[in-house]
C-alpha positions in Angstrom: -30.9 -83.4 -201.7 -27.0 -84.3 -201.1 -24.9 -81.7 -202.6 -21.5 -81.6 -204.0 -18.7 -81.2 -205.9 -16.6 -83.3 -209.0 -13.6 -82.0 -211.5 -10.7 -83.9 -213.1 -8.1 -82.1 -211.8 -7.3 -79.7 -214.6 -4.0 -78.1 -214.7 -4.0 -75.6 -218.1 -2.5 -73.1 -218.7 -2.6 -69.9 -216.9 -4.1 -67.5 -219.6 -2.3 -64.6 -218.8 1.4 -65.9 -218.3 1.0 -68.9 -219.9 2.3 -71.4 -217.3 1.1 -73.9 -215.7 1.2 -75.1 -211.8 3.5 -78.0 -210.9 1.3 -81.4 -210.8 2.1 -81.5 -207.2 0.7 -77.9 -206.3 -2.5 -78.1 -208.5 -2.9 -81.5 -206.2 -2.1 -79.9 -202.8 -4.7 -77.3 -203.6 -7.0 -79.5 -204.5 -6.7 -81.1 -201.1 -7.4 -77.5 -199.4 -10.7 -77.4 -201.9 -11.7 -80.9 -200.7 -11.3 -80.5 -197.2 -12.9 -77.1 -197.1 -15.5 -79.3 -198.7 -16.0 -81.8 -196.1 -15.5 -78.7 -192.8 -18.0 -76.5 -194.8 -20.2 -79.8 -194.8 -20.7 -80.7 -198.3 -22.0 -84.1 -199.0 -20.0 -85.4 -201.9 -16.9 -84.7 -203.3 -15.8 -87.2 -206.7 -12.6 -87.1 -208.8 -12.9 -88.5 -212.9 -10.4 -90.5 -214.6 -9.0 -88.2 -217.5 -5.5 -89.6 -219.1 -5.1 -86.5 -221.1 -2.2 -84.0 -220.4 -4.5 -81.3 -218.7 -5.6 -83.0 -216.3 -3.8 -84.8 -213.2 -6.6 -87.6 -212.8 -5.6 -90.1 -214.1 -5.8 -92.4 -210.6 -8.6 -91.0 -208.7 -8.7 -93.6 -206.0 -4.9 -92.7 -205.2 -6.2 -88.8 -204.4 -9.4 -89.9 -202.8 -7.5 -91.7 -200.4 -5.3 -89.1 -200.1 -8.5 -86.7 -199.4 -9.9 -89.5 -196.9 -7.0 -89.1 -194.7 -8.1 -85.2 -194.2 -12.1 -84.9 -194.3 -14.1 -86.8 -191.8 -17.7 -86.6 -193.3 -17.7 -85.9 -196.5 -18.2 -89.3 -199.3 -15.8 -89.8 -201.8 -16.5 -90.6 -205.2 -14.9 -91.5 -208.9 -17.2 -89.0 -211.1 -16.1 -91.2 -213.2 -14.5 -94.4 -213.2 -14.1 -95.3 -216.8 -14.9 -98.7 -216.7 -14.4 -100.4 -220.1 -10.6 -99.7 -220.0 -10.0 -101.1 -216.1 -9.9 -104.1 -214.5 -13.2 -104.5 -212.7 -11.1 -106.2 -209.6 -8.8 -103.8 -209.1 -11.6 -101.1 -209.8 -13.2 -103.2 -206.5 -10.1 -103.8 -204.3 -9.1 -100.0 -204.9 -12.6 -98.7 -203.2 -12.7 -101.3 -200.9 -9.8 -100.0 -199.5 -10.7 -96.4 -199.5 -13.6 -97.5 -198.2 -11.8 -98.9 -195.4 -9.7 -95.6 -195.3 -12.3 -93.5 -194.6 -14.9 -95.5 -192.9 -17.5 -96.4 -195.3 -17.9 -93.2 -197.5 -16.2 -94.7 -200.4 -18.5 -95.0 -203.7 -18.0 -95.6 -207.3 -19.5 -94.1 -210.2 -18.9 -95.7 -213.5 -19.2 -94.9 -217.1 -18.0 -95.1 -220.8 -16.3 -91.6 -220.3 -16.0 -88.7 -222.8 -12.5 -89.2 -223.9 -11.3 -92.5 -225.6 -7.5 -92.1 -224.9 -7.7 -94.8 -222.0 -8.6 -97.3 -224.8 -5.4 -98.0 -226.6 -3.3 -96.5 -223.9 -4.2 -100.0 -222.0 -4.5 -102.2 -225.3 -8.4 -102.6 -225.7 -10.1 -102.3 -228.9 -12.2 -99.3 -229.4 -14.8 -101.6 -231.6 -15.4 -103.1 -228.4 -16.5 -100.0 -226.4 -19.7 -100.8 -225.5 -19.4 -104.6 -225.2 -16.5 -103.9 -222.6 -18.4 -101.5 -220.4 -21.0 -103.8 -220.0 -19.1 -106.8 -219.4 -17.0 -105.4 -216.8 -20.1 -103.9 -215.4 -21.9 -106.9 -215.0 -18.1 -108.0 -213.0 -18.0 -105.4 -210.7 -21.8 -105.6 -209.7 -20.8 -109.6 -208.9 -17.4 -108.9 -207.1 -19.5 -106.1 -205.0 -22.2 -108.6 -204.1 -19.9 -112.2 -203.6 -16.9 -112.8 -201.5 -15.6 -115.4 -203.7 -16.6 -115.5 -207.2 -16.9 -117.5 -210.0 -16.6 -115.8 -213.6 -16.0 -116.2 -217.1 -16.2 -113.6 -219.5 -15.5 -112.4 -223.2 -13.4 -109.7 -222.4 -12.3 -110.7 -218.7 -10.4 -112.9 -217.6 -11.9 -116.1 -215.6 -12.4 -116.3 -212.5 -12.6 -119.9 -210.5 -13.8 -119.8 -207.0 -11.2 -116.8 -205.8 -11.8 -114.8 -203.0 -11.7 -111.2 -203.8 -9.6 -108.8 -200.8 -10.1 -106.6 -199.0 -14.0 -106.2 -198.5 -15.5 -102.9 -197.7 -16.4 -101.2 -194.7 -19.7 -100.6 -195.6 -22.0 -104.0 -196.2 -22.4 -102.5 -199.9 -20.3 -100.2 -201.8 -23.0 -97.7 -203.7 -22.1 -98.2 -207.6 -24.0 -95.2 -209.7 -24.0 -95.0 -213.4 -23.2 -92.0 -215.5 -24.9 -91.6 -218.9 -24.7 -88.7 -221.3 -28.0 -88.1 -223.6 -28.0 -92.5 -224.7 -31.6 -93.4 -223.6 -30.6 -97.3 -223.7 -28.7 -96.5 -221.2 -30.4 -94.7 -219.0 -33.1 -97.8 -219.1 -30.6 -100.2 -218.3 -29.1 -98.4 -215.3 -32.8 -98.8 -213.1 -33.1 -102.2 -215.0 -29.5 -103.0 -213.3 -31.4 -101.6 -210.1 -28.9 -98.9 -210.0 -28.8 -94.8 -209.4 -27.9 -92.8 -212.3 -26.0 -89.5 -213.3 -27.0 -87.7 -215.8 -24.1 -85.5 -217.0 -25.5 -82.4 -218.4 -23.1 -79.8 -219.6 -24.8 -78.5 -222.3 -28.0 -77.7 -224.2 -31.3 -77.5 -222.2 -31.8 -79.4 -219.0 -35.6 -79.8 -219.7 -34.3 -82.5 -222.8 -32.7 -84.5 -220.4 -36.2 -85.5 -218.5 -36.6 -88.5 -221.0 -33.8 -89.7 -219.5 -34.8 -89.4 -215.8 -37.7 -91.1 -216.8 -36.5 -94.0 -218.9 -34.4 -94.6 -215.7 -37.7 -94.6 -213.8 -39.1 -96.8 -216.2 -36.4 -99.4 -216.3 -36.4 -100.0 -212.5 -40.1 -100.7 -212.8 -40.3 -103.0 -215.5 -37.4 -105.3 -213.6 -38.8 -105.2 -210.3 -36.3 -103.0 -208.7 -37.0 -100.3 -206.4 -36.6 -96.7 -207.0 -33.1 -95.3 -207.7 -31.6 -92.4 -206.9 -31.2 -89.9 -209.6 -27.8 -87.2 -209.4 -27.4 -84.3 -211.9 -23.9 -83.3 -212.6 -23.5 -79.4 -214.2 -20.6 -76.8 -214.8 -20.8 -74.1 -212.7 -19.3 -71.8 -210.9 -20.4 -69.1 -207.8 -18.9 -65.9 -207.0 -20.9 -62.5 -204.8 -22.6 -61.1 -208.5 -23.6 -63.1 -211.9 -20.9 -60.6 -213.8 -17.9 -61.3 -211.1 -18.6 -65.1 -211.1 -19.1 -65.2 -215.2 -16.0 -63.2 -215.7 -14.0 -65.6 -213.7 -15.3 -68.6 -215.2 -15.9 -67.6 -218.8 -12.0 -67.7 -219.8 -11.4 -71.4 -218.0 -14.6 -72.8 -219.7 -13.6 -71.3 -223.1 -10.2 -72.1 -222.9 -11.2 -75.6 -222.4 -14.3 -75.8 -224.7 -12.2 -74.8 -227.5 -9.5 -77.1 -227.1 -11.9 -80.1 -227.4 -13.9 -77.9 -230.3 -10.3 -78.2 -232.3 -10.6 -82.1 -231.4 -14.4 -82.6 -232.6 -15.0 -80.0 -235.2 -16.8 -77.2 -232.7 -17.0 -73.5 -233.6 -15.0 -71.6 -230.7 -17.5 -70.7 -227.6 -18.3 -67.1 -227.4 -19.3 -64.9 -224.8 -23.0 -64.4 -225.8 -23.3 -68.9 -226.0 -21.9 -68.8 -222.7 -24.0 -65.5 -221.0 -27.0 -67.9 -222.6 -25.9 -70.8 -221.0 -26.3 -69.3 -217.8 -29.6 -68.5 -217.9 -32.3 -70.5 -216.0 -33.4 -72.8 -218.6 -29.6 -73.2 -219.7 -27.1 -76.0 -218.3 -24.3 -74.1 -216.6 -25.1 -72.9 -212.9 -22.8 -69.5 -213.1 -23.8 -66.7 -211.1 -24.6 -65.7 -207.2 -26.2 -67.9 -204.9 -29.0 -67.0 -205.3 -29.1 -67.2 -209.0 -27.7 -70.5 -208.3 -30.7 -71.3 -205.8 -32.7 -70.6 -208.4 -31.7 -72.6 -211.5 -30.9 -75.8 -208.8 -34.8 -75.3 -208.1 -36.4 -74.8 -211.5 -34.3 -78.1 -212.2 -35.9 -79.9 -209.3 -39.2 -79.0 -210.9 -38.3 -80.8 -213.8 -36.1 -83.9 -212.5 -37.2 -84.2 -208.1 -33.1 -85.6 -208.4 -31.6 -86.4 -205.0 -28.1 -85.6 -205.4 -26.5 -82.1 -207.7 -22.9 -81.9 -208.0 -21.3 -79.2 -209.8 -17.8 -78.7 -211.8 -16.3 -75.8 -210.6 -12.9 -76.2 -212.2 -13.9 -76.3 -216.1 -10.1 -75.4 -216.5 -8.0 -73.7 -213.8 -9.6 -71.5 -212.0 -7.4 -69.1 -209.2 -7.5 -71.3 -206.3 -9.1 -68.2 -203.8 -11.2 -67.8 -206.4 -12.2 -71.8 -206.2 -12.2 -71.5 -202.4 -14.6 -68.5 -202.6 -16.9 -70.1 -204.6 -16.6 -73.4 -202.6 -17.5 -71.4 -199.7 -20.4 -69.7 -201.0 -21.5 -73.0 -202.3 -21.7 -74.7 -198.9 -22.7 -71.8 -196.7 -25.0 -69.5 -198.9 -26.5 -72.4 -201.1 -26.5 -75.4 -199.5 -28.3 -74.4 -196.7 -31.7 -73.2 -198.6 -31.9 -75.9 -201.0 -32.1 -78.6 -198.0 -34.8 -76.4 -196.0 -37.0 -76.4 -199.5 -36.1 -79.9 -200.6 -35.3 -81.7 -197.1 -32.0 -83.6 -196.7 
């Protein structure tokens, strides 16, 4: 199992003094987390597009390359790209040349995204959601696949025999798909012959198997092979459950509340969130071993190949992230490959 880490670069407010970092030092830090990353020998480190003002995401390619030029082995990924408000070219170009940066560990993982501000920010109409994502989807699985492409599309502009520049370093730039709890989707992604991340964040993992298996399904019912399958969770690891709870519990509510405000949610308190931590819940907070033990019990359910975990569900105290970035690589990493292999 490959495993790893994503965030969106959130920058809120500090909940004691009330101030926030400078853009430019929350992105410096994040460059210490990622390259710890990559010495302490994670496998995947991806960025999502946010274009909200608490976050500092909003061009994850720019700071993957930034990240490519100081990690060696680690892959770098959007977590996610959100497709139906970019240009499926530049979406290409962009990886191909962090691909080229950092020598074939470049991929792209797509999706609709949680937030809509991208939408009118960039002039697209939001009764087109769905129809965009799977235009431009259908574009960048062409452009990854064809030097020189011919195109013509609803919501895209057409293409007549144009080369498309730079190509990758790798033969094939891995495109994954992430879906929420939409089942149609999930069936599409193996139809399309692609992996899938299922983004689970809240609620009980075991719900999400349908999904796993519609993915399943849809690969075999189109004659492609078997994908790879990812789960992507909140979480965060300190030495005890109470230490690594107590840290994260303030972050995640802080956040969870502010989108509650947005979408009509009851404030998160501390009893939902001690819950959610539980085996059977989604958020991996707690020791390594606890951790161990909830990435297993999930294996039971999904055999995934890939987990990669939110740490920064609002800001957390950089040694603090470092610490539990640590622990992650060193403490857990190392006993879910000996039980699950590589």
């Amino acid at each position: 199992m490959e495993l790893g880490l994503y965030t969106f670069v959130e920058n809120t407010p500090d909940l004691k003094t009330g101030s926030k970092l400078h853009p430019s030092e929350r992105l410096q830090n994040l460059m210490e987390e990622i390259e710890l990353s990559d010495q302490a020998g994670l496998d995947v480190y991806a960025i999502g597009e946010h274009h909200r003002e608490e976050y500092v995401s909003s061009s994850p390619s720019v700071i993957l390359a930034a990240a490519a030029s100081r990690t060696s082995n680690i892959k770098l990924s959007s977590a996610v790209t959100v497709l139906g408000s970019e240009d499926p070219v530049r979406v290409f170009q962009q990886f191909a040349t962090l691909d080229l940066l950092s020598k074939g560990r470049a991929e792209i993982m797509v999706g609709r995204g949680s937030f809509i501000e991208s939408f009118p920010l960039f002039g697209y109409d939001l009764n087109d959601y769905e129809e965009l994502f799977e235009e431009k989807l259908r574009l960048l699985l062409l452009l990854r696949e064809e030097e020189k492409i011919m195109w013509e599309g609803k919501h895209t502009p057409s293409i007549n025999d144009r080369g498309v520049y730079p190509r990758p370093y790798q033969e094939e730039i891995s495109v994954w798909r992430a879906v929420g709890g939409t089942p149609k989707s999930a069936y599409m992604t193996g139809a399309l012959g692609l992996p899938m991340a299922i983004a689970i964040i809240g609620g009980y993992p075991a719900q999400f198997k349908q999904m796993a298996d519609l993915h399943a399904r849809g690969a075999e019912e189109h004659n492609q092979p078997k994908q790879k399958l990812s789960i992507n969770s909140h979480g965060f690891i300190s030495e005890t459950y109470q230490k690594a709870s107590d840290i994260a519990f303030p972050a995640f509510k802080q956040v969870m509340d502010k989108i509650g405000r947005e979408r009509g949610w009851p404030p998160m308190q501390r009893n939902q969130f001690d819950a959610s931590t539980t085996l059977e819940g989604a958020n991996f907070v707690g020791s390594p071993q606890e951790v161990i033990d909830k990435i297993m019990y999930q294996y039971e359910i999904f055999e995934h190949d890939r987990f990669l975990m939110q740490m920064s569900v609002g800001s957390m105290p950089h040694k603090d992230m470092l610490k539990s970035i640590e622990l992650f690589a060193t403490e857990v990493a190392p006993v879910i490959r000996k039980e699950v292999g590589v």
